[in-house]
VMD Tcl script that builds the backbone (N, CA, C; Angstrom):
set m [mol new atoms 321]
animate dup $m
set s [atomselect $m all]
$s set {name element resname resid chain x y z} {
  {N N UNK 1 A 0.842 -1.169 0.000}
  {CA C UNK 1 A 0.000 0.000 0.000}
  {C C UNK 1 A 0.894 1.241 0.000}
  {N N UNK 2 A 0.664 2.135 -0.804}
  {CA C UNK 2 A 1.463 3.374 -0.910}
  {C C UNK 2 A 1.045 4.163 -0.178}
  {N N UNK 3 A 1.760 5.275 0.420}
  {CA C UNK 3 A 1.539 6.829 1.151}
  {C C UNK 3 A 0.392 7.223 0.552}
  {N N UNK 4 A 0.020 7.189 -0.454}
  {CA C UNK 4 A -1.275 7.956 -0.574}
  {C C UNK 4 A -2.440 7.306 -0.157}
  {N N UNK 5 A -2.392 5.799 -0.597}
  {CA C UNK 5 A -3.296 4.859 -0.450}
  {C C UNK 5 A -3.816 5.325 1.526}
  {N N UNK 6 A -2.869 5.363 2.299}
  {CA C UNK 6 A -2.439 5.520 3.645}
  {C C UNK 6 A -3.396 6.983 3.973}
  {N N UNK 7 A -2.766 7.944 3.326}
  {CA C UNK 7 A -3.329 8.937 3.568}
  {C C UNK 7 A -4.858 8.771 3.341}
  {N N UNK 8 A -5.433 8.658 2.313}
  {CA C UNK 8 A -7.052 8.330 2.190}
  {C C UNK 8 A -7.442 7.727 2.895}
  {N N UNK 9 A -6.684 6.694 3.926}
  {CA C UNK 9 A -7.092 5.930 4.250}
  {C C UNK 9 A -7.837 6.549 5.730}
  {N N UNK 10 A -7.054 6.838 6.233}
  {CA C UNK 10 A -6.699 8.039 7.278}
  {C C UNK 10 A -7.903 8.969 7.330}
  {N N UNK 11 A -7.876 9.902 6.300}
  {CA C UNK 11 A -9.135 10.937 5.963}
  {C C UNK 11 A -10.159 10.275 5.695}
  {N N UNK 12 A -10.400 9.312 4.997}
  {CA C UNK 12 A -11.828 8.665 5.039}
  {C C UNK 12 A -11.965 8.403 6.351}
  {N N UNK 13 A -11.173 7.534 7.600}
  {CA C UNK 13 A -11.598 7.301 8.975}
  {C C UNK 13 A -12.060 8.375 9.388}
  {N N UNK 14 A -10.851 9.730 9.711}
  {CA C UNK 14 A -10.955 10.479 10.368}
  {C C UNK 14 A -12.595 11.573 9.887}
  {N N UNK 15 A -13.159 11.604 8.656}
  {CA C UNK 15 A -14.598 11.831 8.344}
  {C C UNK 15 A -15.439 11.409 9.007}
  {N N UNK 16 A -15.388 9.702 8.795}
  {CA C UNK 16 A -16.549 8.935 9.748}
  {C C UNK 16 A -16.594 9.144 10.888}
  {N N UNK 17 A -15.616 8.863 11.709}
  {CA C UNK 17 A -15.532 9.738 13.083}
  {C C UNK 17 A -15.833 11.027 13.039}
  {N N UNK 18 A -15.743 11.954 12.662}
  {CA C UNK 18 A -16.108 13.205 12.931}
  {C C UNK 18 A -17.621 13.238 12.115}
  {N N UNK 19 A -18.071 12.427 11.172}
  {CA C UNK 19 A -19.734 12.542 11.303}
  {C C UNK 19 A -20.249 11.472 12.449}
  {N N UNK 20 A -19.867 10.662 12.890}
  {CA C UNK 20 A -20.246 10.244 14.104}
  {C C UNK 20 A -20.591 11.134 15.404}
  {N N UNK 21 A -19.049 11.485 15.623}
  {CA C UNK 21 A -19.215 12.592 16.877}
  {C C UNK 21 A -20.679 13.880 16.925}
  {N N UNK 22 A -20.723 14.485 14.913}
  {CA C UNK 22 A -21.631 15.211 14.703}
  {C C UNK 22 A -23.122 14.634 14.748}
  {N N UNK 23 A -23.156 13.100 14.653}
  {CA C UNK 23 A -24.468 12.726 14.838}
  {C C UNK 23 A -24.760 12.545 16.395}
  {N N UNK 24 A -23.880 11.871 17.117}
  {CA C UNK 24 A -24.353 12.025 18.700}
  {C C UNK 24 A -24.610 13.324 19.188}
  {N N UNK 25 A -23.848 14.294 18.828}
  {CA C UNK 25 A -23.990 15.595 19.233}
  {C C UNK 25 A -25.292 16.572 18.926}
  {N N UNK 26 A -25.644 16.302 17.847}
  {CA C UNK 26 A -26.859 16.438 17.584}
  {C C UNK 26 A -28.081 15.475 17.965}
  {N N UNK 27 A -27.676 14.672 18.199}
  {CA C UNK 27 A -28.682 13.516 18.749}
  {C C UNK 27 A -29.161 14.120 20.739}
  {N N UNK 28 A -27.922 14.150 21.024}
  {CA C UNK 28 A -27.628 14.550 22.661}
  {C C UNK 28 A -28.541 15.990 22.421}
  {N N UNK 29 A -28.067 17.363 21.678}
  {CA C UNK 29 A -28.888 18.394 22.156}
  {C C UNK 29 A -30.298 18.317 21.351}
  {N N UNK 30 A -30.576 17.516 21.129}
  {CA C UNK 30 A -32.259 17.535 20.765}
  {C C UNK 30 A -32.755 16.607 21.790}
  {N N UNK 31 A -32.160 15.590 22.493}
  {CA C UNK 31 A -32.762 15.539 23.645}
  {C C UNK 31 A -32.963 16.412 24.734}
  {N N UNK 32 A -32.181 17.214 24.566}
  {CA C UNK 32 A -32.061 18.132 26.048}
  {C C UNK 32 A -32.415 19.290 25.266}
  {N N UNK 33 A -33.178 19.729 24.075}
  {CA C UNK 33 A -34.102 20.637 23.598}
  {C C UNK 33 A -34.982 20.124 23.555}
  {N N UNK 34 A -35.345 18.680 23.717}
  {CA C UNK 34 A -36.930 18.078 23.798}
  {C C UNK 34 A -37.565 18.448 24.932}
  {N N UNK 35 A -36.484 18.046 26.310}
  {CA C UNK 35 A -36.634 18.487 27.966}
  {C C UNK 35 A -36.994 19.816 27.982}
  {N N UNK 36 A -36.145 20.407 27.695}
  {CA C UNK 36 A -36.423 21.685 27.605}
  {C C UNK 36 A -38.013 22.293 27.167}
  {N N UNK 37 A -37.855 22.119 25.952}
  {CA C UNK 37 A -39.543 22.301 25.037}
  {C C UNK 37 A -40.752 21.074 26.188}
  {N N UNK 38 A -40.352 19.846 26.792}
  {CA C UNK 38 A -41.345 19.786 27.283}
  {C C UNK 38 A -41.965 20.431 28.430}
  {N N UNK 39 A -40.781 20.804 29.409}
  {CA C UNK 39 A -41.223 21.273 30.390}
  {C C UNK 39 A -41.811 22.878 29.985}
  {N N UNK 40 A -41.464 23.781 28.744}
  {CA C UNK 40 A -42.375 24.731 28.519}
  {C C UNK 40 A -43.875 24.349 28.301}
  {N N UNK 41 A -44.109 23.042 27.727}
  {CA C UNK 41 A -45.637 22.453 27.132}
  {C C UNK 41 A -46.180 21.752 28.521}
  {N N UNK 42 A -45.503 22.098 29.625}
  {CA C UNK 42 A -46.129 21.547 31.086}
  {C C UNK 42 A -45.958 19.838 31.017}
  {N N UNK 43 A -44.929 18.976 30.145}
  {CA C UNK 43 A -44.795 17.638 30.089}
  {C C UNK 43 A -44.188 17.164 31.297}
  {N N UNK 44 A -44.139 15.956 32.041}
  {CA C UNK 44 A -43.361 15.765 32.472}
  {C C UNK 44 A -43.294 14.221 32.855}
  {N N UNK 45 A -42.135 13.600 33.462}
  {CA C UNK 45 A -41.771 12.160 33.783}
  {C C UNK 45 A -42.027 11.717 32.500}
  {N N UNK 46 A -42.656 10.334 31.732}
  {CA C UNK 46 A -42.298 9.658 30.690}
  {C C UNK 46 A -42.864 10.457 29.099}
  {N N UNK 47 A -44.078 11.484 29.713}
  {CA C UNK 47 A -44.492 12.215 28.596}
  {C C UNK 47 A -43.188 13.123 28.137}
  {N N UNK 48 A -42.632 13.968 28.951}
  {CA C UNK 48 A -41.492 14.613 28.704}
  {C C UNK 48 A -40.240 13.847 28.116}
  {N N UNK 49 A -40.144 12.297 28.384}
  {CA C UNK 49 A -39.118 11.944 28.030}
  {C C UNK 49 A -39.721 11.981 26.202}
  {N N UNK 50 A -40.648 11.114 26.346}
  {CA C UNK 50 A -41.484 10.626 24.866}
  {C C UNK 50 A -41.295 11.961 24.209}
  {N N UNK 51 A -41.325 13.163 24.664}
  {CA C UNK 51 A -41.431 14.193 23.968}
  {C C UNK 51 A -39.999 14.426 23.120}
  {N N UNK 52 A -38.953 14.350 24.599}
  {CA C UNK 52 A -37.544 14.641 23.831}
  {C C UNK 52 A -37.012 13.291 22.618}
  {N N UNK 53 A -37.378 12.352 22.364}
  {CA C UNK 53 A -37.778 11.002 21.977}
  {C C UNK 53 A -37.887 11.650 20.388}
  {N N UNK 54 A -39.164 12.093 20.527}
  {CA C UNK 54 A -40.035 12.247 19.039}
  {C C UNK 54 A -39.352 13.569 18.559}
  {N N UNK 55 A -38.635 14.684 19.090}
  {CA C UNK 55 A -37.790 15.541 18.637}
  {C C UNK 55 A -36.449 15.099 17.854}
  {N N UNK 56 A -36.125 13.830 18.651}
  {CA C UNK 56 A -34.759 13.228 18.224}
  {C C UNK 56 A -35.159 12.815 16.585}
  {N N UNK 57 A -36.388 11.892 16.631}
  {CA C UNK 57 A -36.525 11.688 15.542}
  {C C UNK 57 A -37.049 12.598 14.551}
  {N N UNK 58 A -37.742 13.366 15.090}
  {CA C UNK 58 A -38.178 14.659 13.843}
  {C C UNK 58 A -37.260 15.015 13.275}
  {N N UNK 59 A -35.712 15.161 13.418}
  {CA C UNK 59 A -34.474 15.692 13.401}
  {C C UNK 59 A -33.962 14.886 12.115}
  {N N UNK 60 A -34.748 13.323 11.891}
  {CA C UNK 60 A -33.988 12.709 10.801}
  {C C UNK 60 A -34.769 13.033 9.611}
  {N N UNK 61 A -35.617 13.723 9.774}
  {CA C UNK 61 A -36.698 13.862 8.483}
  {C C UNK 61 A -36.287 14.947 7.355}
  {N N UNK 62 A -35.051 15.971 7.795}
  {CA C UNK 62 A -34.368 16.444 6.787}
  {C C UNK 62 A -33.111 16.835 7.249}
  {N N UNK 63 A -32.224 17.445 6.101}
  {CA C UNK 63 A -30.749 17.590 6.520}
  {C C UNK 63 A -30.864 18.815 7.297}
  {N N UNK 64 A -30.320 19.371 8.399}
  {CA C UNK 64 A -30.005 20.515 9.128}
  {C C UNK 64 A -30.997 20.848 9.931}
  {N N UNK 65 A -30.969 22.145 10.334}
  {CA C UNK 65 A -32.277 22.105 11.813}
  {C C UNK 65 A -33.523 22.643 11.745}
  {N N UNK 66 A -33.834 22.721 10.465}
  {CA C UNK 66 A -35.269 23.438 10.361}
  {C C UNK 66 A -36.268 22.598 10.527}
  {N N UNK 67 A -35.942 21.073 10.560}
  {CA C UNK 67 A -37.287 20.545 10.902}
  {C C UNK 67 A -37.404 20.300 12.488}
  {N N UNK 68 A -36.341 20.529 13.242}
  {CA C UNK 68 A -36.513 20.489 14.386}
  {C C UNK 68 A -37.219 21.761 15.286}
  {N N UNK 69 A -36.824 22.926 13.922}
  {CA C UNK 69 A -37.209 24.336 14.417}
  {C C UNK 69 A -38.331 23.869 14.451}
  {N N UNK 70 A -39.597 23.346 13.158}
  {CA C UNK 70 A -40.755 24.151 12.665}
  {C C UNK 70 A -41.101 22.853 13.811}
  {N N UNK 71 A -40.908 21.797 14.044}
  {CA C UNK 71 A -41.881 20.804 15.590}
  {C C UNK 71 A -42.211 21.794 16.406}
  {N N UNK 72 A -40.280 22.405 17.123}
  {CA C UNK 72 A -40.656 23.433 18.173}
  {C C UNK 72 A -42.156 23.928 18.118}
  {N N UNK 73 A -41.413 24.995 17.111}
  {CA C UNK 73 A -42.531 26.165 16.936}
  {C C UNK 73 A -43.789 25.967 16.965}
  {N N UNK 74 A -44.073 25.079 15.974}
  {CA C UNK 74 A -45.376 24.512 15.212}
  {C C UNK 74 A -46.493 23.615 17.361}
  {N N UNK 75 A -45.531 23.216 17.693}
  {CA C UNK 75 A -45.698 22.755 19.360}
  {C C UNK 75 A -46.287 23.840 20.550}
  {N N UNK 76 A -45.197 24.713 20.521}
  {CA C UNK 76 A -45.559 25.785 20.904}
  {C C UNK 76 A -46.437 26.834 20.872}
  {N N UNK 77 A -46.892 27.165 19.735}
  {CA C UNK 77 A -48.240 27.575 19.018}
  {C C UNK 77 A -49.127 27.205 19.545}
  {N N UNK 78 A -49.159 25.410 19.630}
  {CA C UNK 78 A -50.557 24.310 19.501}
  {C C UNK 78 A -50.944 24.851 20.628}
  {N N UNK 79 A -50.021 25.229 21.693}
  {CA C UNK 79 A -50.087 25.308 22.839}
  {C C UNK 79 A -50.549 26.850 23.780}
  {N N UNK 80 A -50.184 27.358 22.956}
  {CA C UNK 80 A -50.307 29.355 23.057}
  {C C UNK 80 A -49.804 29.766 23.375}
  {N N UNK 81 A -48.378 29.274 23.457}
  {CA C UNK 81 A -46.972 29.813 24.450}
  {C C UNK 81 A -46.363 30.609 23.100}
  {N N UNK 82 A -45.565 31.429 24.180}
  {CA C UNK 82 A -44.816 33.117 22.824}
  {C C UNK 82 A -43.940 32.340 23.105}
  {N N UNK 83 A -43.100 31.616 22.033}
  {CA C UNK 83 A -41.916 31.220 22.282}
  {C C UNK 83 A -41.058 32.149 21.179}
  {N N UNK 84 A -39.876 32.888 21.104}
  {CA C UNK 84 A -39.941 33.656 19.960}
  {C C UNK 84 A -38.615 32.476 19.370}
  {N N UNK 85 A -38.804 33.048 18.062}
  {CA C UNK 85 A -38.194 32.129 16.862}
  {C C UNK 85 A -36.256 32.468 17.575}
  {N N UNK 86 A -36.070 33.508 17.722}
  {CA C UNK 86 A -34.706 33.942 18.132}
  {C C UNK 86 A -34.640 33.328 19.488}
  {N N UNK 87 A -35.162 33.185 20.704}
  {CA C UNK 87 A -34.695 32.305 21.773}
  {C C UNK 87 A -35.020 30.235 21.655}
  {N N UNK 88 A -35.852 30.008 20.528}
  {CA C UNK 88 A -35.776 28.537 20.133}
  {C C UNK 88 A -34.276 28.587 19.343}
  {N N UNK 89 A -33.951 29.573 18.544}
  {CA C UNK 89 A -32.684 29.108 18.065}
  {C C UNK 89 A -31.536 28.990 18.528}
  {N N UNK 90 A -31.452 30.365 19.818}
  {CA C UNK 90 A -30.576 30.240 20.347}
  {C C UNK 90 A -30.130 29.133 21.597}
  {N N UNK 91 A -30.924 28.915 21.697}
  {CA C UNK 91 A -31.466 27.566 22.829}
  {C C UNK 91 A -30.912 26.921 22.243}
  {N N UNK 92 A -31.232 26.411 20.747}
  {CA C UNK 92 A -30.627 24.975 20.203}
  {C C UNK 92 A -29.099 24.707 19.782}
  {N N UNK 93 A -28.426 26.223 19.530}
  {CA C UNK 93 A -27.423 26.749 19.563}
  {C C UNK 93 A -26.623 26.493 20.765}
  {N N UNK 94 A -27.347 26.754 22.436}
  {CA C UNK 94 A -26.270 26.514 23.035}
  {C C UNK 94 A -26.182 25.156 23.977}
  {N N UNK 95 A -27.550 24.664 23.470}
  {CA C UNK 95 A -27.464 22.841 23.632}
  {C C UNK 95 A -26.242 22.257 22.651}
  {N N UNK 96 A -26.237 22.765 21.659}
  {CA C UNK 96 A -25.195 21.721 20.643}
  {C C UNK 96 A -23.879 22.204 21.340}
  {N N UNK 97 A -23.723 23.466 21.181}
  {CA C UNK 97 A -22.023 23.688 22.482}
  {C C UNK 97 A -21.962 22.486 23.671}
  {N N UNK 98 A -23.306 22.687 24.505}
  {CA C UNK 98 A -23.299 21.830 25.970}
  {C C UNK 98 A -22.540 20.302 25.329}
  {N N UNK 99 A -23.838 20.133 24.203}
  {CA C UNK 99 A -24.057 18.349 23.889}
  {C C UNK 99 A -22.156 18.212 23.295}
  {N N UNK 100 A -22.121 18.577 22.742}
  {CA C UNK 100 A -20.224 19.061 22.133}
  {C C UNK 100 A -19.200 18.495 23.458}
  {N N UNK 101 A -19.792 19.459 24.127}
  {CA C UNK 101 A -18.498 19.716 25.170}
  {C C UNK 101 A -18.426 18.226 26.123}
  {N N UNK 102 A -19.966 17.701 26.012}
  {CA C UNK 102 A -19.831 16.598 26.971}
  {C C UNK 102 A -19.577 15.230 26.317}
  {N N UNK 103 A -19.620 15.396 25.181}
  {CA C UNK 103 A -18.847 14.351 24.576}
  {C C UNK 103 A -17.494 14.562 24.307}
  {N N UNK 104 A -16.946 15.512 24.291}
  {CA C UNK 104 A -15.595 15.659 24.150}
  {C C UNK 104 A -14.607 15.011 25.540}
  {N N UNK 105 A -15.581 15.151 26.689}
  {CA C UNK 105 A -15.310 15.085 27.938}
  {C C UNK 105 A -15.321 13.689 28.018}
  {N N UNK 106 A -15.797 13.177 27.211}
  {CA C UNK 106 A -16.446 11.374 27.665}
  {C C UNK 106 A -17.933 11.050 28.066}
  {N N UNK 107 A -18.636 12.031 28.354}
  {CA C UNK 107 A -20.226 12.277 28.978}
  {C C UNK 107 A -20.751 11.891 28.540}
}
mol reanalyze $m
mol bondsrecalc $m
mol representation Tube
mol addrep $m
């Protein structure tokens, strides 16, 4: 096997791992934006979990975070709560730092 062969070899791993890390990480703060969003919708014990649950999966239904936005939102509404579009984002913003940091940690 040649140096280059080596090198690809390398960067293809080191990809999968780093979309791995990016899928737990995103997996981790949409649970703890599900918690979050349930306890605004008054959820709690297994409804709240089920809630952060069905966020995780809303999350696979397209690439990036707008379908996780429009659940939020679209949830929040059902409900009559002012949630504004700028504190759901930033929320989800500083769950993915948290969810980040605690896997980096081993968490």
């Amino acid at each position: 096997m040649s140096t280059f062969d080596n090198r690809e070899d390398a960067f293809e791993a080191k990809y999968a791992h780093d979309e791995a890390l990016k899928f737990k990480a995103h997996a981790r703060r949409n649970r703890m934006l599900g918690l979050w969003a349930a306890q605004k919708l008054g959820l709690t014990g297994e409804a709240a979990d089920a809630y952060a649950r069905s966020l995780i999966e809303a999350d696979l239904e397209e690439a990036g975070d707008e379908d996780v936005y429009r659940k939020l939102k679209t949830d929040f509404d059902a409900k009559g709560l002012d949630v504004s579009e700028h504190r759901i984002r930033r929320t989800m913003d500083e769950f993915l730092i948290e969810a980040k940091e605690a896997l980096k940690q081993g968490n």
